[in-house]
C-alpha positions in Angstrom: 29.0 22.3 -5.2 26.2 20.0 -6.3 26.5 17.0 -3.7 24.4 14.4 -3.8 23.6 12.4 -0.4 23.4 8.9 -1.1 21.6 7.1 2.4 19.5 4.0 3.8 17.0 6.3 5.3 16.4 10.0 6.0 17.6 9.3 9.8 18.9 12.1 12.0 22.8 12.2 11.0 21.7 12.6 7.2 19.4 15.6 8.3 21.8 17.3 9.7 24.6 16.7 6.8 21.8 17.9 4.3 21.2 21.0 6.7 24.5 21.8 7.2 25.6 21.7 3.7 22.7 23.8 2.9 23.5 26.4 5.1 27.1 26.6 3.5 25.4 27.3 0.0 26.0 24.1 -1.4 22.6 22.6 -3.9 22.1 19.4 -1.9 19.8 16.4 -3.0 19.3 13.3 -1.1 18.7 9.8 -2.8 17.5 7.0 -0.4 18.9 3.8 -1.7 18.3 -0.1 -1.3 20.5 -3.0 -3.1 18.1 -2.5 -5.7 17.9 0.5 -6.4 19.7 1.5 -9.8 22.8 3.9 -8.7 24.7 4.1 -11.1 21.8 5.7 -13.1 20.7 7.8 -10.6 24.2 9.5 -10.4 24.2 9.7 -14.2 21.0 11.4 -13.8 21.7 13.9 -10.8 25.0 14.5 -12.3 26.4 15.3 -8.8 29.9 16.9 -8.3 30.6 15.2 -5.2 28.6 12.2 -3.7 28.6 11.9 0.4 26.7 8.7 2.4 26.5 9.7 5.5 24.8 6.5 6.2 24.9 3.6 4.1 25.1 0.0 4.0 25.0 -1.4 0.8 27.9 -1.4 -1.3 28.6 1.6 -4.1 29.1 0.1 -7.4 32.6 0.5 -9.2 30.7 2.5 -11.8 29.7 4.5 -9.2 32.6 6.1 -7.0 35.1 5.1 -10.0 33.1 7.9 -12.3 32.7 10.7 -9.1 34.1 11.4 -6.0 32.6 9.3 -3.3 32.7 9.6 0.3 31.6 7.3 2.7 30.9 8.6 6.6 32.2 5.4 8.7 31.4 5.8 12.3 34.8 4.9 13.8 38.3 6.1 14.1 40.9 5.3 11.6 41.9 1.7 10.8 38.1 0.6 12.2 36.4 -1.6 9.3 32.6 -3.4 10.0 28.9 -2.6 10.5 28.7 -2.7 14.1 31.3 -0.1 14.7 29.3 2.6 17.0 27.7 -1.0 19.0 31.2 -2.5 19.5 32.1 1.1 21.4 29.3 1.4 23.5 29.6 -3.0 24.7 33.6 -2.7 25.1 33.1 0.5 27.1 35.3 2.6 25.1 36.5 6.2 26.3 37.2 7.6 23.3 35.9 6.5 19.7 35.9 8.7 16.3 35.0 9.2 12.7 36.4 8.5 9.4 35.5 9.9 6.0 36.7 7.7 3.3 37.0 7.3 -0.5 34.4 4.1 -1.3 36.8 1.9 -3.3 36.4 -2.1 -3.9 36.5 -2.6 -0.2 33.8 -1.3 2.6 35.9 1.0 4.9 39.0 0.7 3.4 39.2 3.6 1.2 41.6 6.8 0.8 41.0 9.1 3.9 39.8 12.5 3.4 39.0 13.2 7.0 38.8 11.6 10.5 37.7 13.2 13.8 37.7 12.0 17.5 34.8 12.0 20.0 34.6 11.3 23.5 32.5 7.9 24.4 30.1 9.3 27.5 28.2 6.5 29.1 24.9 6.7 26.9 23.0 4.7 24.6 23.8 3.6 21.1 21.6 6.1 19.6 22.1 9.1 21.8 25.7 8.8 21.3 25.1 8.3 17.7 23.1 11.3 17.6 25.6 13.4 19.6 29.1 12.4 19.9 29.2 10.1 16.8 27.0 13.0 14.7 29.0 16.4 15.9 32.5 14.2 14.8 30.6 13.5 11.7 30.2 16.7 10.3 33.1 18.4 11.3 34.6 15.3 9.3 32.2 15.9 6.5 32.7 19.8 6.1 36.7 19.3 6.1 36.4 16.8 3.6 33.8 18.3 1.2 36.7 22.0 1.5 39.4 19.3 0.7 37.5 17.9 -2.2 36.5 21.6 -3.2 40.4 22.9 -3.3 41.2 20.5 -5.9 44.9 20.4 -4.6 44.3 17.7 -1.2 45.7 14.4 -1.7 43.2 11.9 0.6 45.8 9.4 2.6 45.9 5.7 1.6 45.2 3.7 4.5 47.7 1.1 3.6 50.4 3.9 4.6 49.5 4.6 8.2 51.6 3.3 11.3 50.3 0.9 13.4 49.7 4.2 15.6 47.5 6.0 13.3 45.2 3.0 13.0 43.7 3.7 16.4 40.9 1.1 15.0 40.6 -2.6 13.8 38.2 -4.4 11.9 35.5 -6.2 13.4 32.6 -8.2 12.7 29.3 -8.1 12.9 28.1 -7.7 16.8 25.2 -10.8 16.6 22.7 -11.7 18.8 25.4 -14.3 20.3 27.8 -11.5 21.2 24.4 -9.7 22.9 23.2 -12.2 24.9 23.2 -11.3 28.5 23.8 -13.9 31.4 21.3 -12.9 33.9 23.0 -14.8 36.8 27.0 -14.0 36.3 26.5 -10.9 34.4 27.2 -7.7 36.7 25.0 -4.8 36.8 27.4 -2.7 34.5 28.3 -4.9 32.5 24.2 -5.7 31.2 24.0 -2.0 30.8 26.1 -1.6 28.4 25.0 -4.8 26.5 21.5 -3.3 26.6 22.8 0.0 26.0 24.7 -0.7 22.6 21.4 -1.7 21.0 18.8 0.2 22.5 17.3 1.4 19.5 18.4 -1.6 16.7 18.5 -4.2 17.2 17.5 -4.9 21.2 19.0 -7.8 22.6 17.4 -11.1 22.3 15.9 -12.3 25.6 13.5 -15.0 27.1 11.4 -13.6 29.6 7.6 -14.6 31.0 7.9 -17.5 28.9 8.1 -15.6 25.5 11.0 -14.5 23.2 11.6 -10.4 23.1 14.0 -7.8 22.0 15.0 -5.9 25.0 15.6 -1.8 24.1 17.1 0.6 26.6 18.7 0.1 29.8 19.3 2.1 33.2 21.0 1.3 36.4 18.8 1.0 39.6 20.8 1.3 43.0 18.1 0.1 45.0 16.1 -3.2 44.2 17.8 -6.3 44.7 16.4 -9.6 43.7 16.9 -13.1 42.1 19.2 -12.9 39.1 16.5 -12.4 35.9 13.5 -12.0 38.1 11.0 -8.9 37.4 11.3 -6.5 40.5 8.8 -3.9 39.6 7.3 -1.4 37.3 7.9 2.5 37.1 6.3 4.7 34.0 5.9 1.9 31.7 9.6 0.2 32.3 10.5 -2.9 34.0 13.2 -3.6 36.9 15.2 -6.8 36.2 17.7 -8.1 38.7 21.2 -8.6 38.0 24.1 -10.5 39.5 24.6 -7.9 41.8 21.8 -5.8 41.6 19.2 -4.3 38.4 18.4 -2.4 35.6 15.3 -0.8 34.2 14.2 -2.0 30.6 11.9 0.6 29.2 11.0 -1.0 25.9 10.1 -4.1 24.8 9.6 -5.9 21.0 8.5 -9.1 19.7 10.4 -10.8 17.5 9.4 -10.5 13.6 7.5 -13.8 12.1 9.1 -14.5 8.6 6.6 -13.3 6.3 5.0 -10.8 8.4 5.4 -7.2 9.1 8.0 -5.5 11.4 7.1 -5.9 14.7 6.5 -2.4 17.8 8.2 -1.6 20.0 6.2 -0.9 23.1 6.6 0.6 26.9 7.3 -3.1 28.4 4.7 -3.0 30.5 2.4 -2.4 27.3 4.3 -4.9 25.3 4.0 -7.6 28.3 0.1 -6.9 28.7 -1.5 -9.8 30.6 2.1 -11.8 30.6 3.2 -9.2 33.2 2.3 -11.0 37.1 1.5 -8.5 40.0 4.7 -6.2 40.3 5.0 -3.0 42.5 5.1 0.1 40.9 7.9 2.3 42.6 7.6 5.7 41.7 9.9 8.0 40.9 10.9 11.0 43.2 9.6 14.0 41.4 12.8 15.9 42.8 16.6 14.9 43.0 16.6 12.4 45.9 15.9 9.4 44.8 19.8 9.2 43.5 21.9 9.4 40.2 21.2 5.6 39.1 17.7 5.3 39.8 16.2 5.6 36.4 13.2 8.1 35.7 12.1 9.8 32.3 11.2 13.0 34.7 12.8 15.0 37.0 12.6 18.3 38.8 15.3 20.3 40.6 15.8 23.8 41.1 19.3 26.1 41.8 17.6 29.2 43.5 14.9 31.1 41.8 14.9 28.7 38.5 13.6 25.6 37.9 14.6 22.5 35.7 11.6 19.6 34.6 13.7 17.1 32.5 12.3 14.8 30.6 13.8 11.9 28.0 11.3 9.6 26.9 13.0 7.0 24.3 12.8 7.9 20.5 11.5 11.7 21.0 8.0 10.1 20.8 5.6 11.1 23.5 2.8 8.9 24.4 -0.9 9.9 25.7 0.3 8.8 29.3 3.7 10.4 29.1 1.9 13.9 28.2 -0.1 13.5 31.0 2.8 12.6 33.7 4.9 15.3 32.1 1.2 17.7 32.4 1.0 17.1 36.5 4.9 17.4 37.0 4.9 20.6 35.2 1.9 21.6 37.3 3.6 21.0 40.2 6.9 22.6 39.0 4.7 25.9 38.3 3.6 25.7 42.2 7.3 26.8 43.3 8.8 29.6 44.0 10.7 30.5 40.9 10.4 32.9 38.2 12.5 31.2 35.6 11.4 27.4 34.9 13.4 25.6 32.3 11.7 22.6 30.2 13.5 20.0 28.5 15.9 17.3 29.1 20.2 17.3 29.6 20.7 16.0 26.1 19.7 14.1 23.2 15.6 14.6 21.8 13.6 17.2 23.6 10.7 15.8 21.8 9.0 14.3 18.4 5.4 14.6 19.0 3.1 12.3 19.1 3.7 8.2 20.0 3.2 6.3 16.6 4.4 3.1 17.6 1.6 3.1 21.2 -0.8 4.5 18.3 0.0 1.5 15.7 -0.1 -1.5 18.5 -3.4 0.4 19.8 -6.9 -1.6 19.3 -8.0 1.5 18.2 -5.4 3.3 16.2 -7.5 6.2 15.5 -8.9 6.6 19.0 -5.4 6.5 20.9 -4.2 9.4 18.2 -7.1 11.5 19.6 -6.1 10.6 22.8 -2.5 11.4 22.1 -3.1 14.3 20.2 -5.6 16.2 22.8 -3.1 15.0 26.0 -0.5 16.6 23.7 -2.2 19.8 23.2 -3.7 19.9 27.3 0.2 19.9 27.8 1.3 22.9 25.2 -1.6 24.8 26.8 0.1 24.5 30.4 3.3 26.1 29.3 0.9 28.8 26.7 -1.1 30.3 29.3 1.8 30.0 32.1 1.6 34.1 33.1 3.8 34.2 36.9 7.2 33.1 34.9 9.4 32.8 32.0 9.6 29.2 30.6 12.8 28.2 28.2 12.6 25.5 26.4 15.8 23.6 26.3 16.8 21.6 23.3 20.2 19.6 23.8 18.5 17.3 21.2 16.4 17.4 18.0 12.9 18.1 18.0 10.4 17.7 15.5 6.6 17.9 14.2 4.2 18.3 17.7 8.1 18.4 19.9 8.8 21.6 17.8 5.5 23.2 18.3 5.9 22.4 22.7 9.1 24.1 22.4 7.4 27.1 20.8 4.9 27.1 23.2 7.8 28.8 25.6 9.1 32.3 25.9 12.6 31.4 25.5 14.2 28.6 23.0 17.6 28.2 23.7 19.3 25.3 21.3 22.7 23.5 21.0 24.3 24.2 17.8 23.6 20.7 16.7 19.8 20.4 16.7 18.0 19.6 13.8 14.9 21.2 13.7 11.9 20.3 12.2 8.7 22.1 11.8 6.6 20.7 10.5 3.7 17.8 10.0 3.1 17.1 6.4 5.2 14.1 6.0 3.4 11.9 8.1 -0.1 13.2 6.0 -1.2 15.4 9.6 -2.1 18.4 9.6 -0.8 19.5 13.5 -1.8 20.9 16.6 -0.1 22.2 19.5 -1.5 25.5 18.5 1.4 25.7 16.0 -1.1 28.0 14.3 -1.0 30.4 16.9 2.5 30.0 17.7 4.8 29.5 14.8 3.2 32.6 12.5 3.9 34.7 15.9 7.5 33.6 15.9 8.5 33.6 11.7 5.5 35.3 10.2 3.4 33.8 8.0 5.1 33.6 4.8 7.6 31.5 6.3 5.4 29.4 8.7 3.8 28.1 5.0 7.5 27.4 3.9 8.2 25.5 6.4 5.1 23.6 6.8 4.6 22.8 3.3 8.6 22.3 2.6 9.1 19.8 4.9 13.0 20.3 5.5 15.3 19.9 8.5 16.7 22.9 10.1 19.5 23.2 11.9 19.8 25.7 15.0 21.2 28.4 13.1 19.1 28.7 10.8 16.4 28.4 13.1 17.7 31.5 14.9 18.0 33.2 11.5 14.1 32.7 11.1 13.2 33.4 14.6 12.8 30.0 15.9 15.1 30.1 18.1 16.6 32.5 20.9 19.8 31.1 22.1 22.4 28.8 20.3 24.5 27.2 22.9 27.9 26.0 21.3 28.8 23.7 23.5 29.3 19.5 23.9 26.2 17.5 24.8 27.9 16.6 28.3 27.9 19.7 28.9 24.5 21.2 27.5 22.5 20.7 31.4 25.2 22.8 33.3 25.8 25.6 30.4 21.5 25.9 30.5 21.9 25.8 34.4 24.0 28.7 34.4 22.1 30.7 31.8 19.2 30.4 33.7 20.2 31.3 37.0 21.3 34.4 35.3 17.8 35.1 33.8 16.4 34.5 37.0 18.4 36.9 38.8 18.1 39.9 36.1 16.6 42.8 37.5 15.0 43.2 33.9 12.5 39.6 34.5 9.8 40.8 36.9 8.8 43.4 34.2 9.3 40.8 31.4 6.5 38.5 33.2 4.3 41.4 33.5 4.7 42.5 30.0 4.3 38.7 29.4 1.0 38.4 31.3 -0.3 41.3 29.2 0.7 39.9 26.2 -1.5 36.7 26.7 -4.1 38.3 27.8 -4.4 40.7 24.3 -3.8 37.5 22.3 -6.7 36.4 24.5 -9.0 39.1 23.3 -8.1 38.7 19.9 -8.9 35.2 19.4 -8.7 33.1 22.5 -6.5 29.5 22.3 -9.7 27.6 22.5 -10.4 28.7 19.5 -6.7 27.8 17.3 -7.3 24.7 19.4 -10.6 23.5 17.9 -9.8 24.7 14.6 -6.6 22.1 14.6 -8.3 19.7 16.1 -11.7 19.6 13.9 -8.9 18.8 11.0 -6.8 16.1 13.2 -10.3 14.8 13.9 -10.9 14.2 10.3 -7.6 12.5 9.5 -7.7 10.4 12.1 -11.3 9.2 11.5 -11.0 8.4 7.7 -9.0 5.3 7.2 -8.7 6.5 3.8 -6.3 9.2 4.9 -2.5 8.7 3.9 -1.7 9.2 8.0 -3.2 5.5 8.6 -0.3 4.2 5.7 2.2 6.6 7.0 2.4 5.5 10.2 1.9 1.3 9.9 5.6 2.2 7.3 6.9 4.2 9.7 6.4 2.3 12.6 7.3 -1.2 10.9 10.0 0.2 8.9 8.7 -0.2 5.6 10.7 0.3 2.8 10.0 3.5 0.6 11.7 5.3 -2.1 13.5 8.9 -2.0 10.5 11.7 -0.6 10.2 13.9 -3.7 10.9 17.2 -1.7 14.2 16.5 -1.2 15.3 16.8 -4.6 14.6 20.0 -5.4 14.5 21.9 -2.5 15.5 24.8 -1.6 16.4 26.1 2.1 13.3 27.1 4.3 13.0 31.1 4.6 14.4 32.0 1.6 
């Protein structure tokens, strides 16, 4: 079918509906929409046979959804009705939630149902769950409702005629900054988690603190540090401990609040965000290895089961920073002086990595100097895991990856992927040109036909057809729970296989006839001389790019999403 995808922004859930229509040979075109952007004419120009909003929250017109069919994604379970729905799950502490795909009718959420799948509610973030949980329910509910739509014979179910048990939802309102706010003296440990944890990406939770007014984003439980309720503890990688009623959290972001008539405001490592605000705190470290305990928060970890070893990393948003490459740079260092011959890179679930930090680059005095900074750190990292000859390294991707994140995970020998990633490839859309030695590495893994495709295309992939092009080595069809112990137990295998010591030789010999052909150095400097030169020129459309990226600047509909076609082919 032709389907048009009608969204507020190109965000991760709408990537993967587009990819996974795509890959079941339906023409897909995406139109990003705004109150005042002219529907109705769009559709009579697109001339779609089905329209699907996977994420959307403006009204669609009566001219609209009355002329097509129009399906709305709602991220709650049946009977659920408001804006706030995947928020309210995370603050209540719900189990279980769900997702409903409706008809759009007169009345947000309370259309016909086509579909509506359950998830369980693991205790994560807003956006991790959203990404997960919330995104796996959504496309099951998406592909059984685009089938039903394409028999022509289902009937969708009116809402109005479901038992009080089948509405396993309720409306609710908006969750306001009133709802958020947290009590720093009563509130329990637990209980300020998930407060921060329900809007850890949008919109933080509203907080006074050093005498200023911020949006606090993320939030981890320390089972340590005890102090005076709302009092600053100390500092680890950028985050700050807070105390609780009954003990503290980390906060590892931070944001200033928006001044009316001003641009969006960045969000910031809160020790970057407080800058000189911030008085003389310790900074604990983090035990590179498993014994500082399961609620003591750190964005890197090492452990090892026998002859294979596991750095995780989760740094918040994907994005990678100049000093997070370089902490994740020594503990892989250290992680390659142990006695293992598998070592697995990447984190238990959610993004394995996005690149580059745009938001540290944006707030930087020097925007163009802390992208060189980034970008070279970046690269110094990719290197590591390129010219690592004793063992085999997997990348492990319970999460999407994108643009510099893509290239680190084809840096490895092995890329093993959860069926739900959305991959994507590629630089072009934020005007760069790359590094990472993608140059080296991406031709060697797809050829160079379709390393151009992708590149210049620009599309989300997801895992499958990643393995279909040679990106990736391993789909694991699992949960996101259960991603870390499926890798575990993969990887303990290809440790133990009599076949691996002659894989690492063969390995080491490889590298060193890439060597002789045309040593790294070399794809290095070539990248670089261009990233250099894009940087360096605030003429270049990077510099625009990244201020609307970073402040969330509107922008219309990308012009390669409406005719494209899927990468490799």
């Amino acid at each position: 079918m032709r389907i048009l995808l009608i969204a507020g922004a190109f965000n991760s859930l709408t990537q993967r509906v587009y990819a996974e229509l795509g890959d079941r040979g339906h023409q897909v075109s995406v139109e990003l929409v705004t109150r005042e952007t002219p529907l109705a004419e769009v559709v009579r120009r697109r001339s779609p046979d089905l329209i699907v909003a996977p994420m959307l929250k403006t009204a669609v017109p009566r001219e609209v959804w009355s002329a097509r069919p129009c399906l709305i994604v709602h991220p709650g379970p049946v009977g659920d009705r408001g804006p706030s729905s995947v928020d309210w799950a995370v603050q209540l502490g719900a189990d279980r939630w769900g997702v409903t795909v409706l008809q759009a009718n007169d009345e947000m959420d309370a259309g016909d149902i086509w579909a509506a799948v359950e998830c369980p509610v693991p205790g994560v973030g807003k956006s991790d769950l959203y990404r997960n949980e919330i995104a796996d329910a959504a496309v099951e509910a998406v592909l059984t409702a685009v089938a039903r739509v394409a028999s022509g014979t289902h009937r969708p179910q009116p809402q109005a005629a479901l038992s009080a048990a089948e509405r396993t939802g309720r409306p609710r309102p908006p969750l306001r900054q009133e709802a958020r706010r947290i009590d720093w003296h009563r509130d329990p440990t637990d209980t300020v988690v998930r407060t921060l944890r329900a809007a850890d990406s949008q919109p933080g939770v509203r907080d006074e603190l050093l005498g200023g007014t911020w949006y606090l984003h993320g939030g981890h439980p320390e089972d340590t540090l005890t102090g005076r309720p709302g009092e600053l503890l100390a500092t680890r990688c950028g985050a700050i401990c807070r105390a609780t009623a009954d003990g503290a959290v980390w906060i590892p972001e931070l944001r200033p609040p928006r001044t009316p008539g001003e641009p969006g405001t960045v969000k910031l490592p809160a020790t970057l965000a407080l800058g000189d605000r911030l008085p003389p705190l310790p900074e604990v470290p983090a035990l590179l290895g498993p014994g500082d305990g399961p609620r003591t928060w750190a964005d890197i970890r090492y452990r090892e089961d026998g002859p294979a070893g596991f750095l995780e990393f989760s740094f918040p948003g994907g994005a990678m920073s100049t000093d997070h490459c370089r902490r994740l740079l020594a503990a892989y260092r250290h992680a390659c002086t142990r006695p293992t011959s598998v070592l697995v890179l990447g984190g238990r679930r959610d993004f394995f990595s996005n690149g580059i930090h745009l938001h540290v680059i944006e707030a930087a005095a020097d925007p163009a100097e802390e992208s060189w900074a980034n970008i070279q750190a970046m690269d110094d990292l990719v290197q590591a895991v390129l010219t690592t000859t004793d063992r085999l390294v997997v990348a492990a991707l319970g999460g999407n990856a994108a643009a510099g994140g893509a290239m680190l995970a084809l840096a490895a020998d092995e890329v093993w992927c959860r069926s739900s990633v959305v991959l994507n490839p590629h630089y072009r859309l934020m005007g760069l040109y790359g590094s990472e030695f993608w140059t080296y590495t991406l031709p060697r893994r797809t050829g160079p036909e379709v390393a151009e495709q992708l590149t210049t295309r620009a599309l989300p992939l997801t895992a499958a057809t990643g393995a279909r092009l040679g990106l990736v080595d391993r789909i694991l069809d699992c949960a996101a729970q259960d991603f870390a112990a499926r890798t575990a137990r993969l990887a303990v295998r290809l440790a133990s296989a009599a076949s691996t010591q002659a894989r690492i030789a063969a390995k080491k010999a490889d590298r060193e006839r890439d060597e002789a052909d045309r040593p790294l150095a070399a794809y290095r400097e070539d990248e670089l001389a261009r990233m250099h030169r894009i940087f360096f020129d605030p003429e270049q459309p990077y510099h625009a790019l990244r201020r609307a990226f970073v402040r969330k600047e509107p922008a219309g509909t990308p012009a390669h999403l409406n005719s494209a076609a899927p990468a490799g082919t």
